[in-house]
N, C-alpha and C positions, 0 to 999 in steps of 0.2 A: 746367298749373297755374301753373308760372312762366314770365315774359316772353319771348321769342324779341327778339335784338336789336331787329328793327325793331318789335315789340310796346311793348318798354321806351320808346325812342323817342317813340312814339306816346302815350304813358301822361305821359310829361315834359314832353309840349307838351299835353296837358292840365290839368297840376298842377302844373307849377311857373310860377314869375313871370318877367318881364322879358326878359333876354336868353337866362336858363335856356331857355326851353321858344322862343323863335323860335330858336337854335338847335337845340333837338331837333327841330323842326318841320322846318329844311331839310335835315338832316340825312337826317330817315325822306322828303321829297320825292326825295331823292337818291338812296334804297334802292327807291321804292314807287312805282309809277304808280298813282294815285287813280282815275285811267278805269279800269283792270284791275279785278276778280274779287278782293274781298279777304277774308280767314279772316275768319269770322264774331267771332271775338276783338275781330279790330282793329274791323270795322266798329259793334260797338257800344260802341268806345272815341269817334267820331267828331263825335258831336253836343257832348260833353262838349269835345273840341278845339276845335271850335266858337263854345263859350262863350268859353273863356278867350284865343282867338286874336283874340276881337272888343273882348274887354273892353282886350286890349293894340292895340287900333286897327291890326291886322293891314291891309293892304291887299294883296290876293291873287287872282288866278282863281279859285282852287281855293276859296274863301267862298264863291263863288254854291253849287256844289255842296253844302258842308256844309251852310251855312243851309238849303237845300233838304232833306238827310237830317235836321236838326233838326228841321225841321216838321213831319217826314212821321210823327215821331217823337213830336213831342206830339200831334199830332193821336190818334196811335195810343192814346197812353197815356190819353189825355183819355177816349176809349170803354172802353177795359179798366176804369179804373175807377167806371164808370156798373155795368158784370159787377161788379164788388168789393160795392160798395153795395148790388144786388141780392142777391147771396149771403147778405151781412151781414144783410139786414131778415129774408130768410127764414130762418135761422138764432133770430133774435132771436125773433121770435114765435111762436117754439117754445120758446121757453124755455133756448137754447144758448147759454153764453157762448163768444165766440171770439176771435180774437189774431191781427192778420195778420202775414207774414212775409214777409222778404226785399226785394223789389223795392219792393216799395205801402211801407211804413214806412220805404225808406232812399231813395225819392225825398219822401216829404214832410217827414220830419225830417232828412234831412242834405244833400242834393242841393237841394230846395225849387223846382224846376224841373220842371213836368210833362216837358220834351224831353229831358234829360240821361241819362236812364240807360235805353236800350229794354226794353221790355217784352214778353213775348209771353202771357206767362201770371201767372198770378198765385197766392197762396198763405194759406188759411184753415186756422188751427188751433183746433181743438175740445176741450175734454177729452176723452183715454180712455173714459170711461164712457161717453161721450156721440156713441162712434163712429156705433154702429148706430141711433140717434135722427138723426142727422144726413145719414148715408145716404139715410133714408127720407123727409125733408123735400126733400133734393135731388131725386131719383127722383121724385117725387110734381110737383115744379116742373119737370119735363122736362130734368133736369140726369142723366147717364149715363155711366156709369163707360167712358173708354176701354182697349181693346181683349180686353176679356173680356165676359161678360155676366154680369148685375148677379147670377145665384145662385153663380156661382164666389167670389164674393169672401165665404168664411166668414172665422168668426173662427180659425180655422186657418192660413187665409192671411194674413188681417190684420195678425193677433200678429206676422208674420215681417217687417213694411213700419213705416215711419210715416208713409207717405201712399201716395194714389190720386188718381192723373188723373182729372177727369171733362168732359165737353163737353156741352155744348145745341145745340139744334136749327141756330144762328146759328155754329157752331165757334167759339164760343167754348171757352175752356178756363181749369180753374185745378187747382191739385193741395189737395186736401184733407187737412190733415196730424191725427193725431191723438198724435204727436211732435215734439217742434220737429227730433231729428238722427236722423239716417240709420242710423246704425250704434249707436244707445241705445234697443232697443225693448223698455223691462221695465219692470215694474210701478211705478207711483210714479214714474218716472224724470224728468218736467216738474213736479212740485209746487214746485221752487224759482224754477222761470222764471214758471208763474204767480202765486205767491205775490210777486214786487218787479216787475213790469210795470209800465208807463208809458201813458197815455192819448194816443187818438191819433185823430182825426175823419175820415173819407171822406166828402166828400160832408154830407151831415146824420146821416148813423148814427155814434155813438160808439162804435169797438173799443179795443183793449189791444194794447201791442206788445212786445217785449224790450226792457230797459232800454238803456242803452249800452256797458256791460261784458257782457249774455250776448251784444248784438246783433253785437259784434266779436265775440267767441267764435265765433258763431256763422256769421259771414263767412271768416272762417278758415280753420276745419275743414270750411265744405264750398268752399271757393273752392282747396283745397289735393287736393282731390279729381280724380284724373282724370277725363275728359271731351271725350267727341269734338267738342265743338265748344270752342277755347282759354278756358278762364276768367277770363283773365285781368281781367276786370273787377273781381274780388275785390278787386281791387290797389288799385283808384281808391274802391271801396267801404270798406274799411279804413282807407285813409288820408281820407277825407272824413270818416268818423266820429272819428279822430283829433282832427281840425282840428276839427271842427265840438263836439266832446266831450272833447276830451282831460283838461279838469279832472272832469267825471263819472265817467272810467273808476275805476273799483275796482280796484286791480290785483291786491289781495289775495284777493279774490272771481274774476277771472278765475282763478287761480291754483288754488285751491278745485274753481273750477266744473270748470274742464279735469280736474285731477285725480282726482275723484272719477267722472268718466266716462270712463277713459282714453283721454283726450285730448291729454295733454301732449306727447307724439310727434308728432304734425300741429302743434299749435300751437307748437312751438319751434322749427320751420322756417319754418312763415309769419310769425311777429314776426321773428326772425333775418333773413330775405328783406329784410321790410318795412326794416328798420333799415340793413342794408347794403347796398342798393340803390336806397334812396329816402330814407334819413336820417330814417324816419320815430322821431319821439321813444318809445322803447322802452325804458322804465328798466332799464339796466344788470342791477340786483337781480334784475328780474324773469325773467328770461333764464336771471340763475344760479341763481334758486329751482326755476324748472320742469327746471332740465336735475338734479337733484340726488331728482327724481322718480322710482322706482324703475321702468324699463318692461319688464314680461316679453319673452319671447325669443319666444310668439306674437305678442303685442300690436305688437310692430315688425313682424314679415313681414304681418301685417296690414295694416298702415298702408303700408308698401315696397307691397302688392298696390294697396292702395287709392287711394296716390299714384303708379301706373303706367301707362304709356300698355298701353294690352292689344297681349298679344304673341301669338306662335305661337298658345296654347289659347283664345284671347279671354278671356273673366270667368271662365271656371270657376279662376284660383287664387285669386283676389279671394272666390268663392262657399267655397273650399273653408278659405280663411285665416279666412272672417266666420263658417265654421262655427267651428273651433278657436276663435276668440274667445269666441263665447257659449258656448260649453262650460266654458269657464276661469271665465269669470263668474259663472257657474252651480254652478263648484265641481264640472263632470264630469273625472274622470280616467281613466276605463277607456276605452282605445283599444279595444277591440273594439268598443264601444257607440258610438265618434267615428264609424268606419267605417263599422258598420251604418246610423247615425242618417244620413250624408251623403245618400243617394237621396230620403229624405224629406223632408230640407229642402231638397233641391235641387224637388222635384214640389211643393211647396208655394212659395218663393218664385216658380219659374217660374209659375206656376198652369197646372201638365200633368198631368191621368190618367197613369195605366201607361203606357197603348200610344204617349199623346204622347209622355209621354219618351223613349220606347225610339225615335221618329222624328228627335225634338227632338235624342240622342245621334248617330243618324246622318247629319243633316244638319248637326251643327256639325263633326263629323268632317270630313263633305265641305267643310268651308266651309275649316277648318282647311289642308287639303292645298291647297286654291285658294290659301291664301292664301301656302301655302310654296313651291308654282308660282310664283305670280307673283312672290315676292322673290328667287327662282333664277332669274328667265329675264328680267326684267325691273329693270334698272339704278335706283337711287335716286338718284344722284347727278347726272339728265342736267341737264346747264344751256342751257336755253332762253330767256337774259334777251337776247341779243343781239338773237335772230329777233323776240322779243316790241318789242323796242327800236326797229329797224332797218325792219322792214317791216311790224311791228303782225301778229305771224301769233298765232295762239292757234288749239289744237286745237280739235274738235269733241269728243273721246272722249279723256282720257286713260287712265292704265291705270288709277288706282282707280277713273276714272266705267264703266269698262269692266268691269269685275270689277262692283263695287257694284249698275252699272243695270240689268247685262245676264246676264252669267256664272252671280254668285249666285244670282239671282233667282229665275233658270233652274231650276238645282240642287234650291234650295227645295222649287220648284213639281214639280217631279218626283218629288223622294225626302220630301215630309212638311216641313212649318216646325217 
């Protein structure tokens, strides 16, 4: 969620001016080989470098490549959003009003660059109500929910998500939300975000987007979220909406919004971030309003779960913290009912029968012990930058592609997914 040195780096020679960022830039050349394998993090920071290493008349080897991943970049995003538009119309002629999110509204309003910011997928939000109508229009247009099939997704499971993956025939993909945040899925919970939205065009179809106080909100707390692949994009996303909006933001409305969805615990580390590691303009006030917010004593191991890389147990503290959460919310207090209620909501977010879970249980077990084998028998700390320097060697297999491609897969495949 937050930068790794050479991440930061590489975020500075994207964003800032002048000498700032052509120093960061030699700086991360001097950490980073550009030909090597790089964390998906940095690589979708790259196009954006790109920009601003050109606009400062960079003269470089390493440009022919960038410019190269920029194109490949717009290109890409230029098709993704033809999939957007599509979506949109078939929604529309149903009668569904919808709002996109994330990526499609913070390259056209803040970024304004099809190539800047990669894309792979994309994000429509529906009203509540208007879940299961919207389902049926996709389904119907050859759009298909992945990796379950289309009768497992009741409103039992629904209720527990605020979106779903779906793809077409062409892999395309976009996630269907019928919540704008991940961890607020209760009744009424979006009528303020849709209620001050902002106008926003794809193509020729008119949608709605979050304004620029919920849409940093909203960058935030999921950019502050753990995830296997570095988020660090949030970073560049935040501060672009900044600069691009800083006189828009509300801050008295962020403050609100966070609050009333307990949020202010995520969001008072990522502005704090933002400010002391990038200078981002972060009013003072605001910092000390949200810290003076009352945060329960789940609501934090919550957020500790949800802001953690996964350890030892994988998600299940994460599943069992976001139970205790909505239980709090909810106003349940009797532990014996916490207890009971967990396998439920564990078989329903996961979307597994009985007998899956009882597999599901023993295959993450096994997955578990692999994975404390291999942090006992196998060193974290090897440094391989010499060999990689010196003679250009680079494995074929290292251990997590070994574990990951091969081991687990295994295991899986034998004892039940």
């Amino acid at each position: 969620m937050f930068a790794t040195r050479e991440q930061k780096l590489l975020l500075q020679a994207a964003l800032l001016q002048g000498e700032s960022a052509l120093k960061a830039w030699q700086n991360w050349k001097a950490h980073v080989n550009l030909e090597q394998e790089l964390d998906m993090g940095s690589y979708r920071l790259l196009p954006l470098v790109y920009h601003n290493l050109r606009a400062l008349g960079v003269d470089d080897p390493s440009m022919s490549k960038l410019r190269g991943i920029y194109r490949k970049e717009w290109y890409k995003t230029q098709m993704l959003f033809h999939s957007i538009a599509e979506v949109l119309r078939l929604l529309h002629a149903a009668g569904i009003e919808t709002m996109i999110l994330k990526g499609a509204p913070l390259t056209l309003l803040y970024y304004k660059d099809y190539g800047l910011r990669p894309m792979s997928d994309f994000d429509v939000l529906v009203p509540t109500a208007k879940r299961g109508a919207a389902i049926d229009v996709l389904t119907q247009a050859g759009w298909h929910p992945i990796l379950v099939p289309l009768e497992k997704l009741t409103d039992a499971v629904l209720d527990f998500r605020h979106a779903w993956g779906f793809e077409n025939a062409h892999q395309r993909q976009f996630d269907l939300h019928w919540h704008v945040l991940s961890d607020w899925c209760y009744p009424n919970a979006d009528n303020d975000f849709w209620a001050d939205t902002i106008p926003v065009q794809v193509a020729d179809v008119q949608t709605r987007t979050l304004n620029p106080t919920d849409q940093l909100l909203h960058v935030c707390v999921h950019g502050v979220t753990w995830n296997p692949v570095p988020p660090v994009r949030w970073i560049a996303d935040a501060l672009v909406i900044l600069n691009e909006s800083h006189s828009e933001v509300e801050w008295s409305r962020l403050i609100s919004q966070a609050e009333k969805r307990r949020l202010t615990f995520p969001l008072r580390h990522a502005l704090t971030y933002l400010r002391d590691s990038f200078g981002a303009a972060i009013p003072s006030h605001v910092l000390t309003e949200i810290s003076k917010v009352h945060v329960s004593d789940v609501e934090r191991k919550f957020y500790n779960a949800a802001m953690s890389k996964q350890a030892l147990l994988g998600r299940l503290p994460y599943h069992w913290h976001r139970h205790l959460f909505d239980l709090e919310v909810t106003r349940e207090t009797n532990w014996a009912q916490k207890l009971i209620s967990f396998p439920r909501y564990l078989q329903r977010y996961i979307v597994k029968g009985r007998w899956q879970m009882l597999t599901w249980a023993i295959s993450t077990t096994i997955v578990t012990i692999g994975k404390a084998v291999r942090g006992r028998i196998y060193p974290e700390d090897v440094d391989d930058s010499l060999a990689r320097a010196d003679w250009n060697w680079k494995p074929d297999y290292d251990v997590d592609r070994f574990f990951d491609d091969y081991f687990l897969p295994e295991i899986r495949k034998r004892y039940g997914k």
